[in-house]
N, C-alpha and C positions, 0 to 999 in steps of 0.2 A: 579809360585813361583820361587825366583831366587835359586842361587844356594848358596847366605848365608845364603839366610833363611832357606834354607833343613839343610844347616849345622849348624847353630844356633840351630832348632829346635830338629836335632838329641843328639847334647851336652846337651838342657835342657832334655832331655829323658834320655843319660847315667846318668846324673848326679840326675837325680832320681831313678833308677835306683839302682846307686851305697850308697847313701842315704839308701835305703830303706835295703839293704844288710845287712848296716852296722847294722841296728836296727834289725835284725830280731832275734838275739840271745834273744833278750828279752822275745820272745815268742806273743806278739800284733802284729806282723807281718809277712804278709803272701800273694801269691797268690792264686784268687781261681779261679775254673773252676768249670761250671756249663752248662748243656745242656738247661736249662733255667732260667731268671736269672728275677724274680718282682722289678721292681725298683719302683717303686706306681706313681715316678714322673714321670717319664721318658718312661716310657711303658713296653715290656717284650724283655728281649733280649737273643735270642736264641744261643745258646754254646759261652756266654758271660765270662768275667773276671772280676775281681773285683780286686785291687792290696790295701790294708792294710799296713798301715806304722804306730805305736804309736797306735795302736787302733783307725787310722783315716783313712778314704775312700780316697783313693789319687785319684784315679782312673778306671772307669766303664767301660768296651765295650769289644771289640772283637781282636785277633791275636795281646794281649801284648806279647811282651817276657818276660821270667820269669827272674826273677834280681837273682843274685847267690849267693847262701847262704840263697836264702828266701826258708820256704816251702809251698810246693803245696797242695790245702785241693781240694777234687773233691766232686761234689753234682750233684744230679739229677735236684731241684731244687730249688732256693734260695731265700725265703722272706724278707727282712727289719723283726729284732726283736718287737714281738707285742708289744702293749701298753693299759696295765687294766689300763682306765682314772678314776677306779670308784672302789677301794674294799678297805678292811680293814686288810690285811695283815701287820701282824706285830703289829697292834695294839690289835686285837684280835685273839692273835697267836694262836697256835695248839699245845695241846691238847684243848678241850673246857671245860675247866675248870673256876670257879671262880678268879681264881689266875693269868690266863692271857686275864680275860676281862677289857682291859683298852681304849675301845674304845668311851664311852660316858658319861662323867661330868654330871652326871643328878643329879648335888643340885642348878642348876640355870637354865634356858632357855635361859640366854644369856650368851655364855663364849667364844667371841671371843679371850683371852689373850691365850688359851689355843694351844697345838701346838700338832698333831700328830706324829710329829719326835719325843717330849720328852714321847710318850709312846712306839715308837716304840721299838719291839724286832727283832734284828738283827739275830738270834738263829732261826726266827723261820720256823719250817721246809717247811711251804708251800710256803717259797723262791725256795729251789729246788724243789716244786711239781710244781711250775707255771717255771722253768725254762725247767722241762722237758715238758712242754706243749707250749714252746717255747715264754714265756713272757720274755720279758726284761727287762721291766719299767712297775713299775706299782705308780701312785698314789693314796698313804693310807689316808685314810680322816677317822677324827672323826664320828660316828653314826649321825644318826637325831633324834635321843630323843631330842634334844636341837631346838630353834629356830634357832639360832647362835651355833653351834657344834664347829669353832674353826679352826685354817691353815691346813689346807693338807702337803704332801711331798712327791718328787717323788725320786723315787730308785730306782738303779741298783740291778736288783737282779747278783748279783755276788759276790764270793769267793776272800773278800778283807774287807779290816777295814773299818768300821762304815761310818767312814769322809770321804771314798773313793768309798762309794756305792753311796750318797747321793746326789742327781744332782740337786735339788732344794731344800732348807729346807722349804719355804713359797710359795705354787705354785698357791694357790687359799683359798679363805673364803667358810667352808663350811657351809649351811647352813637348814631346812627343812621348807617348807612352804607347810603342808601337816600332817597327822592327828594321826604320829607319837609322835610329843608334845603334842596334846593332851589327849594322851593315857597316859604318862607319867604322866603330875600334874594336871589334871583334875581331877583324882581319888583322887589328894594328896587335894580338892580344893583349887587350887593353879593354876593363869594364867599362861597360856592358856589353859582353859576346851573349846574352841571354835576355830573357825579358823578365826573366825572376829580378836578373843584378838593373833592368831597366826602371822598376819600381823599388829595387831597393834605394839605387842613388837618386828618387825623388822624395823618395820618406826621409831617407836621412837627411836631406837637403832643408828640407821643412823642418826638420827636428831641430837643426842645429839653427835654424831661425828664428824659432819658439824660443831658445835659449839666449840666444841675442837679445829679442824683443825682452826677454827679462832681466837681462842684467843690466839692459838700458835704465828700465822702470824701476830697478834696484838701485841704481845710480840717483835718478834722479827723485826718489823717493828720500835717499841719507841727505841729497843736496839740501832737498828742501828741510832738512830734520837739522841743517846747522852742521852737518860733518863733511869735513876735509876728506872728501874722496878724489878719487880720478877719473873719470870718464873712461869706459871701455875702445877703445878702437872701433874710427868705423871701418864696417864692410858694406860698400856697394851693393853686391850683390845679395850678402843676407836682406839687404834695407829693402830691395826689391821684393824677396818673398814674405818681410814682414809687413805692406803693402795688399798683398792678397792673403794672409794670415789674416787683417784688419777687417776685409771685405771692404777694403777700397777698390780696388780693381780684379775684375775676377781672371784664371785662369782660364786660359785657350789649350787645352789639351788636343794633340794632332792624333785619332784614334783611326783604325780600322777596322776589324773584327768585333763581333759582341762581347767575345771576353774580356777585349781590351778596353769596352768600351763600359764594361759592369769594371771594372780594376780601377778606370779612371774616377767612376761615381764612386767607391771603395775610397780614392785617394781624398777627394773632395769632402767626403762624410765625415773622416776623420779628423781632417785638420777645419772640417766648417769651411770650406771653400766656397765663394761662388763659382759657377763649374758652366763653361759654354766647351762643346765637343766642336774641333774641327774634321770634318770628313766622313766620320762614322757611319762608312761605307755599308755597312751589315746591321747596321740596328736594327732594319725591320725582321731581323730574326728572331729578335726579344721584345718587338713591338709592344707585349702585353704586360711587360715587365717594369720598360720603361714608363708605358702608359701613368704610371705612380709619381712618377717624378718629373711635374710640372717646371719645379723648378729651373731644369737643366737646359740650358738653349744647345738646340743642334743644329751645327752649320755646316751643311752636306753639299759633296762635292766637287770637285767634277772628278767623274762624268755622275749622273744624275741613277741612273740605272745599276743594276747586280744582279747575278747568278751567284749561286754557290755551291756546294755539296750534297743538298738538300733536296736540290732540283735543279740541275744544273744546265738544264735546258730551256726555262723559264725564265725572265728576269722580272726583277721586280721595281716598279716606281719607288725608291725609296723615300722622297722629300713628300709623296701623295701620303702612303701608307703612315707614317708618324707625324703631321698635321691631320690628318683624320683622325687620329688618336688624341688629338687636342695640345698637342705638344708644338712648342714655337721651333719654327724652320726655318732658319734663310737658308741661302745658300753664297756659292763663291766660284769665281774662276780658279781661284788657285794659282792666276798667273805669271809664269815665270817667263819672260819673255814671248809677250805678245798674249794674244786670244782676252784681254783686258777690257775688250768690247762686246763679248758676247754673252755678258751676264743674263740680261732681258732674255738673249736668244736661249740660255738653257733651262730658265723657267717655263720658255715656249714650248720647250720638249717635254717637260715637266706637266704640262695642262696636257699637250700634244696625246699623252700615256695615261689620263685620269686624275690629274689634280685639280683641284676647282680656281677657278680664275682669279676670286680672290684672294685665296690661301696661296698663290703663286705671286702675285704681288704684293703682296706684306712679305713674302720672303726673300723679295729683290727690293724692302724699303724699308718699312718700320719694326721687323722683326731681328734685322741684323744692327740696328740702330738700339733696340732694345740688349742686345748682346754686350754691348760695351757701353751701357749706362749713358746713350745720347740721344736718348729717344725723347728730351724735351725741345732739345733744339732740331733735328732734322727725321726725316722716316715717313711724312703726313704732312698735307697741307690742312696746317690751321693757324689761327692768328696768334700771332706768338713766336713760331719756330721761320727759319732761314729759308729764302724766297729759292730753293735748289726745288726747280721747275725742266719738267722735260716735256717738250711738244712733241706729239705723234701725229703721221697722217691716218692713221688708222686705230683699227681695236690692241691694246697693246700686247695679244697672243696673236695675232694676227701675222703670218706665213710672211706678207708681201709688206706691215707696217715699217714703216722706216723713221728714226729721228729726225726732224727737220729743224728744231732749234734744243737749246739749253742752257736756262739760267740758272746761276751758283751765286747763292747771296744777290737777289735781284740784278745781275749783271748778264746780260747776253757773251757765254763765254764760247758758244755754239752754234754755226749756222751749215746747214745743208744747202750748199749753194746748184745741188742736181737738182733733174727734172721732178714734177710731178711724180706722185705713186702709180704705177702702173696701173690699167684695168686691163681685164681678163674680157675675153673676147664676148664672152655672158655668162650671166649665172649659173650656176648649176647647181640645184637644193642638196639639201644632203637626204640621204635616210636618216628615217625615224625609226625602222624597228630592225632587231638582228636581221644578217643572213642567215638563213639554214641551207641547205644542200639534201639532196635526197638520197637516201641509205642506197650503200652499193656502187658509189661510184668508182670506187677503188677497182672494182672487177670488169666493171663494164665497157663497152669498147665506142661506144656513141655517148655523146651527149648535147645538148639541146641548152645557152644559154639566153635569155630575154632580160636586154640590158634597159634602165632608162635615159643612157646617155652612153653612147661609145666614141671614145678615140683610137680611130685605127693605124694614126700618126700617117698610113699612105693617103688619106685625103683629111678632109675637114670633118669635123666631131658629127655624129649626129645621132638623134633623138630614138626609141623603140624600137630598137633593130633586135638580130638575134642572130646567133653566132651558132651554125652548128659544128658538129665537130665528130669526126672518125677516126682509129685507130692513130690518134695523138694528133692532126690532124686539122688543121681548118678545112672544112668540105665548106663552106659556103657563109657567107654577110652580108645582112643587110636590112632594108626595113621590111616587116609585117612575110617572114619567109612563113612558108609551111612547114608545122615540124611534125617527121614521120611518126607514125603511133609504135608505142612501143619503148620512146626515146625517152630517155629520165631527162626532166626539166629545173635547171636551175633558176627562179624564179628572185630577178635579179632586177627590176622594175623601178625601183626606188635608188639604185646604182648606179655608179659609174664603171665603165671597162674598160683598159686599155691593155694594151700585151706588156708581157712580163719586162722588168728592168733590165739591164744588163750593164754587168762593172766591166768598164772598157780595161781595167788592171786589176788584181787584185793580188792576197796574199794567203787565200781564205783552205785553211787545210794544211797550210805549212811554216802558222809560226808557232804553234806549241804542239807537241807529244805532251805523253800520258808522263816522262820526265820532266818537262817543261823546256825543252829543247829545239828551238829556232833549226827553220832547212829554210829561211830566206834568202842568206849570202852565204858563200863558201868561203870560208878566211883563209882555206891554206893560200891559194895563189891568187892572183888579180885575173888570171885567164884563163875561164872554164867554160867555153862554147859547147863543150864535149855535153853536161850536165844536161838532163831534163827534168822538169820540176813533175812531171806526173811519178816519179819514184818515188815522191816525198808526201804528198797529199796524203790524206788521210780521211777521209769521208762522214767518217765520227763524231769530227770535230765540229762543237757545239756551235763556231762562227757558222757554219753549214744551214744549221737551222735558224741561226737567226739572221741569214740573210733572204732566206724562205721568206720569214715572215717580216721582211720587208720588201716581198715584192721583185728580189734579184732572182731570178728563174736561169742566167748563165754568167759566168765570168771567166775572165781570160786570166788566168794562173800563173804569174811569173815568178822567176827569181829576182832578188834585189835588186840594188841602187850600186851597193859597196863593191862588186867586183868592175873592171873595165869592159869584161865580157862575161856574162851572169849566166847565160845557159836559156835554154828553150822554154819557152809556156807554152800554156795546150787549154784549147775552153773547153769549158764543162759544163753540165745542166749541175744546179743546186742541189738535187735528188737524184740517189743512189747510195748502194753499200759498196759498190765496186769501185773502185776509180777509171779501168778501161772501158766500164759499159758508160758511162759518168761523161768521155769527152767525147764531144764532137768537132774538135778539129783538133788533131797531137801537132805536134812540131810546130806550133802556129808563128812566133813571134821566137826573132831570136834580141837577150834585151842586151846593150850595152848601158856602162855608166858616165858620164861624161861631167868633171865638176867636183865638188868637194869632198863628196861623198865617195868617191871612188879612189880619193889620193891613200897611201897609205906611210905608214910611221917605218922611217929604215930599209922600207923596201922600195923598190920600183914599180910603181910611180909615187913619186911625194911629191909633186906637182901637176899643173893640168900641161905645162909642155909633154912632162914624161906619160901622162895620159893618151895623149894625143900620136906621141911615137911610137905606143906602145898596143896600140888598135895599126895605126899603118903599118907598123912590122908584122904582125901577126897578119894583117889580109892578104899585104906581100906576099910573107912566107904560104897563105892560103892557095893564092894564086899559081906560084910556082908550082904549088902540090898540086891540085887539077890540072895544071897542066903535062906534068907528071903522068899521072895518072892516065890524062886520056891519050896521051902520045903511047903508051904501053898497051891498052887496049886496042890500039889503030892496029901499032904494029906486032903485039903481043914478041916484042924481042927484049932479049937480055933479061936482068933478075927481077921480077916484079917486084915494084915497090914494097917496100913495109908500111903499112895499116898504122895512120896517124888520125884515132877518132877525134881528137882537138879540131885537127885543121880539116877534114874531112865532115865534121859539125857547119861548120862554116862555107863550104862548097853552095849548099842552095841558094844563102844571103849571097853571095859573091853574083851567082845565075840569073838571081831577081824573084828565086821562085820562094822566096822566106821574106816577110819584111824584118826589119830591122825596129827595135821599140830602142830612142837611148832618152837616155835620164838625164836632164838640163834644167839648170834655171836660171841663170845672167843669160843676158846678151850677148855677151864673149862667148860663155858655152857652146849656146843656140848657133851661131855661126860655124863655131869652129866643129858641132855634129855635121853642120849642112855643108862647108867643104869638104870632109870626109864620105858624105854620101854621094857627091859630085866627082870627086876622085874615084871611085871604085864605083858609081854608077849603082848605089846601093836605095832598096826601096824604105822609105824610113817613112817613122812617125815617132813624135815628140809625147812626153811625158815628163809630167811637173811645169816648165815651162812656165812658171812666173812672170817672164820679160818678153812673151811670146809677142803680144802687143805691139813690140817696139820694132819690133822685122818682120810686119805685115806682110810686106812687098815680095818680103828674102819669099817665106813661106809659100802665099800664093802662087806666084810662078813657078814654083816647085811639085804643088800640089801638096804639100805635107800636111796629116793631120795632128790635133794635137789633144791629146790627154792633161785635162787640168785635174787638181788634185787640192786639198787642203785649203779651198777658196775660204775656211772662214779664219783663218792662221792672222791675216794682220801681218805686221813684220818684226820678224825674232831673230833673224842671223844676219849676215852680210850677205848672203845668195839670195837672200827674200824682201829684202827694203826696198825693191822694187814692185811691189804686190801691186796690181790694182785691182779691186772689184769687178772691174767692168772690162777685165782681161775678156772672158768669154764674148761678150757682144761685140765687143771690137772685132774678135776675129772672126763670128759667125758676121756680121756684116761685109766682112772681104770675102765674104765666101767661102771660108775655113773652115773643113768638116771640125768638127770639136765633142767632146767627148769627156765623162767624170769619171772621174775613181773616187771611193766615198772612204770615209776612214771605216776601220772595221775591229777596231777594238782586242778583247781580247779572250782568255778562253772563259774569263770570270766578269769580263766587261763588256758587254753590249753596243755595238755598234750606234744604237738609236739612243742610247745616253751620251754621248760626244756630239759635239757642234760638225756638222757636215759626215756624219756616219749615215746618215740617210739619201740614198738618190734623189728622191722626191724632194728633201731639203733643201738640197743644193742644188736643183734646179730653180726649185722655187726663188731662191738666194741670187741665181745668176739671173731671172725674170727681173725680181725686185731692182737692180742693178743693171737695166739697159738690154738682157738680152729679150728677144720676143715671145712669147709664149710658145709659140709653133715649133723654134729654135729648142726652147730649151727642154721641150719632152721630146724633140729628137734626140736632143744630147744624149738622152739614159733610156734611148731606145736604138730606133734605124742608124744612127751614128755612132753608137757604140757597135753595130754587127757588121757595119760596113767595116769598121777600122779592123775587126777582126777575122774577116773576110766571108763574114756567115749572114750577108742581110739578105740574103735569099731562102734562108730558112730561119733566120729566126728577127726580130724588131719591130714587127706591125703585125695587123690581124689583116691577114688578105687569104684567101683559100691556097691550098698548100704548103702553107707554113704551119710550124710545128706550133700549137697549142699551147703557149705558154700565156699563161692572160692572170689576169689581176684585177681584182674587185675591189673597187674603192666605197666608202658610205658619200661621199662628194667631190669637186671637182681637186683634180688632182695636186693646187697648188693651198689648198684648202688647210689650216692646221689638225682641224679633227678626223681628217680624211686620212687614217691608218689602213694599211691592207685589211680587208675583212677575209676575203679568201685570196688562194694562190691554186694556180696549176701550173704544172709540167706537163708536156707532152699530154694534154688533156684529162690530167688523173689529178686530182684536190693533194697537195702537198700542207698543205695551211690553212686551218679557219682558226678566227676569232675567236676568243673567251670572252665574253663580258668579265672586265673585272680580275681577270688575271694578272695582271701587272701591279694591282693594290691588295692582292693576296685573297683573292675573294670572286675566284670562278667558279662560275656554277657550272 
């Protein structure tokens, strides 16, 4: 290089330099430093710079000097701001109320004229719940009640006017070709009751477009020819689909099924569309089909995971399996009130089950960016595109990393003003090669496990122990034991152990039959104490196995939320065909509902007074009856009573010898279960319990434990806008035993594709967030067996406790640390497939 070109090149560098100086008082302007830096395009570049000028990326790499007067932001390390290609924010803002559901035109099936921007609410608050989750953009699209639902729009979520958030008004045609319009005017009988008349009224819709577009050009072909014509009439909404006719903006098709999803590429072929699929739950069934058609962006979504018909007991990664095929992914929350934040977190589930780290972040940045044609200005940090910057404290797959800042167009519109990221008490390496297990253990009555790291949750973790084990059975733990000859050896060295999970609630067994028919809640009456939910279970049922293979080894079986008094649960081990051989404890828990969910429409109760009167009448009337009762046995005179199994359900909660589980979550609630449990002296423990936080005191001195649930939800209704993360450590701090329920999906949905369907997640989750480490593998261990009154047989590994243990590849808050195996009562329920979740176990 000569020496004018050094000096040339250095003058263009002050003079950016000094440029950028000038601009920095504005506050869009900024150097940053980062010890690693995701550029998505560009690769990762380690104690990298980023220079910001106007809220633009001037420039990327390494040993800038800092230009004077700008300031200095430092990160551990720095993503491109995400992009939801796929939710409804703003249109169906938050609270979830009538009043701000404006997300779907259902008096037509077809209403392309219709626009998302003019429902949007710029107010509404899951802008900053998706900005602390480090979304930057998100595109709001109409619902799919509609064939034709109407334009998309993308926005900035950032702290600025309407006209200045809004980065596309028309980004894409959204559309459903899928069994959501049929759901809609079928019932009204009104096309489309079918999916035949669902692709008809999009063809013809297109057709009559094409027709439009031509009489325009027919128009305006005589104009130019010198003849006195008249211009056709417009139509809105034709002008929209002549728009994606042009290949100006492509189609968003809402698909499910492969066939829907071969129908939708059919649609697109035809009319030349450009063609991005939302949701296309099932694709990886024709993975090899699609594999051909690079073209088609699919944005998949939530939940991340599927089973189907095929194998209905396996689920498969689907955003893994069609990027490995080469095909562009993003994905989406989808969300409709709340969960707006947990984008990053489902891509994490996504690596969590075999996607590779990068194909997981291009599809929470520059692949959903690429779907709606904006992938010049946002998706990648490079010089050129909008300074939408998200700080991590950690790897961004990473269990425990948390957002600590977020800039949108060079402006700090983000700050985590909590502690430090947690550290984990010590490392714990993972494995490196499979588990195996040694043939026969199914039969055998001993066995012999050699851990290289156990948590026995009854004391502190430790290193090479070995766990033996007899007729289900802990016989003995601890370091360097001798194992008798004879004893088949599970050779588990490179592993972690701790005892099996346990869902302190669950639903697992009794929300679908082979009709697809819920035994959650009884709708005839609000008052069924009588009910026990072991009638309903069903052992079959595919949640079964795939709470196996996450590691839940028991759970406590209730009925709903929806009645006032819902009827009895009973825990179970995960494994069996029977359901009586299945529990070990019947009659456990009797559950009441307390709160919105239990009101009901015309009947008694449609309020939470008439809730509240409607539990003290019945314990009343309970009371009276035992009394009854036992006066008649004393004195065995006059007609013996008549046999009331309702109120006579009720006799043990009244005695003390049944707890009582009710279902809350305001502060008003929470209170007014705890004067009813003070009134009649009843043993209770709380579940759901969002505002548990706020009646530390009430609780403590009480003793009451509490069941938390759906900690990754955000806030979506009126009974939940009191959410806080850090609900759990607050209470485990006062000393509040406490306790998860994990979501659990469905008989075609996987528990581990949804945000908080993992125990391990959502402990992790409440770690990240303030509670302790030690605390929070109690939670989904010894504190779930205590609530259930079984921790003397089952929540830790101490000898005489039943055998329920779990083998992790590393420590258990770890993201690649999936169960490798499982046991029940000392018999293998579950090993690992390599590769089975991406269609490709050996």
């Amino acid at each position: 290089m000569s020496k004018k070109t050094v000096l040339l090149f250095a003058l263009l560098v002050l003079g950016t330099l000094l440029a950028v100086s000038a601009q920095a008082a504005e506050g869009n302007s900024c150097l940053i430093k980062a010890k690693k830096i995701y550029t998505v395009s560009q690769g990762i570049i380690e104690n990298g710079m980023i220079l910001v000028e106007k809220g633009k990326i001037i420039q990327v790499g390494k040993n800038m000097p800092v230009p004077k007067g700008v300031p200095v932001l430092e990160a551990e390390v720095v993503i491109p701001g995400l992009i939801d290609a796929h939710t409804h924010v703003g249109v169906y803002s938050l609270p979830n109320v009538d009043e701000n559901s404006d997300g779907n035109e259902m008096t037509n099936p077809i209403t392309p004229q219709v626009r998302a921007l003019d429902s949007f609410n710029f107010d509404d608050p899951a802008i900053q719940a998706g900005l602390a989750g480090g979304v930057t953009t998100v595109i709001s699209r109409p619902g799919s009640g509609n064939v034709i639902g109407g334009t998309s729009v993308a926005v900035k979520l950032k702290n600025a006017p309407p006209q200045e958030m809004v980065l596309k008004e028309v980004c894409d045609l959204k559309m459903a070709i899928e069994g959501n319009p049929v759901g809609v005017y079928g019932t009204k009988n009104q096309m489309p009751g079918t999916l035949m008349a669902v692709y008809y009224l999009a063809r013809k819709a297109f057709i009559e477009a094409q027709e439009y577009i031509k009489n325009w050009e027919t128009y305006e072909k005589d104009k130019k020819d010198g003849k006195d014509v008249t211009p056709p009439k417009r139509d809105l909404g034709k002008e929209a689909l002549a728009l994606a006719l042009k290949r100006e903006i492509p189609v968003h098709i809402h698909c499910a099924t492969a066939s829907e999803i071969v129908t939708c590429i059919r649609l697109a072929d035809e009319f030349n569309l450009r063609l991005s699929l939302g949701h296309c739950y099932w694709a990886y069934l024709i993975v090899d089909e699609l594999a051909k058609r690079k073209d088609v962006h699919y944005n998949v979504g939530p939940p991340m995971f599927f089973n189907y018909f095929e194998d209905p007991l396996s689920f498969k990664n689907n955003p893994a399996i069609l990027s490995e095929a080469g095909l562009k992914v993003s994905l989406q929350t989808d969300a409709l009130g709340g969960a707006q934040q947990n984008l990053r977190h489902l891509a994490l589930l996504c690596v969590r089950y075999g996607m590779k780290e990068d194909e997981a972040l291009k599809s929470v940045t520059l692949h959903g960016a690429e779907a709606v044609g904006l992938e010049a200005r946002i998706g990648s940090i490079a010089p050129g595109k909008d300074a939408d910057l998200v700080f991590l404290d950690g790897e961004p797959f990473d269990l425990l990393t948390s957002v600590r800042k977020v800039l949108v167009d060079g402006r700090v519109e983000y700050k985590n003003e909590a502690g430090q990221r947690p550290a984990l008490g010590e490392s714990v390496p993972s494995a490196r090669a499979a588990l195996t297990l040694p043939p026969g253990l199914e039969a055998g009555s001993s066995l012999a496990i050699k851990a290289g790291r156990i948590f026995p949750i009854s004391g502190p973790a430790f290193s090479d122990g070995v766990i033996l084990i007899e007729n289900g059975k802990i016989k003995s733990i601890g370091k360097g034991a001798a194992i008798p000859a004879g004893v088949p050896v599970v050779d588990a060295r490179e592993f972690t152990v701790m005892p099996g999970l346990i869902s302190a609630r669950s639903y697992v067994g009794i929300t679908s039959n082979w009709r697809m028919q819920s035994s959650i809640d009884e709708p005839s009456k609000p008052v069924v104490p009588e009910l026990e939910v072991k009638h309903a279970v069903e052992p079959q049922a595919p949640l079964f196995t795939f709470a196996r293979e996450l590691g839940i080894t028991s759970v406590m079986v209730t009925p709903g939320n929806r009645n006032v008094m819902g009827g009895q649960g009973a825990v179970l081990k995960t494994e069996g065909a029977v359901v009586d051989k299945m529990i070990i404890k019947d009659r456990a828990v009797m559950v009441f509902g307390v709160g919105a969910s239990a009101r009901r429409q015309n009947q008694m109760p449609s309020t939470r007074m008439g809730i509240a009167a409607l539990l003290r009448e019945t314990l009343v009337k309970a009371q009276e009856y035992g009394e009854t009762i036992e006066k008649y046995e004393k004195d065995k005179k006059g007609k013996e009573p008549q046999r009331d199994l309702s109120l006579e359900a009720l006799l043990p909660v009244l005695r003390g010898e049944m707890p009582v589980l009710i279902h809350c979550e305001r502060k008003d609630d929470i209170l007014t279960a705890l004067r009813l449990a003070d009134e009649f002296k009843l043993k209770v423990a709380l579940d759901g319990a969002t505002d548990a936080y706020k009646v530390v005191d009430e609780l403590k001195k009480r003793g009451v434990a509490v069941i938390l649930e759906d900690i990754f939800r955000g806030a979506g209704n009126i009974e939940d806008r009191g959410f806080n993360p850090q609900n759990a450590a607050i209470l485990a701090r006062a000393g509040i035993t406490i306790a998860f329920r994990p979501g659990e999906g469905s008989w075609y949905v996987p528990a581990a594709g949804e945000a908080g369907g993992d125990l391990l997640e959502t402990a992790a989750f409440a770690f990240r967030n303030g509670l302790s480490e030690e605390e929070a593998l109690k939670a989904v261990t010894i504190n779930a067996a205590r609530i259930t009154g079984l921790e003397s047989r089952i929540g830790s590994l101490e000898p005489g406790k039943d055998a329920d243990i779990l083998i992790l590849r590393g420590h258990p808050f770890a993201t690649g640390s999936v169960p490798e195996a499982v046991f029940v009562d000392g018999k293998p329920v579950f090993l690992k497939k390599e590769g089975a979740h991406r269609g490709k176990s050996r």
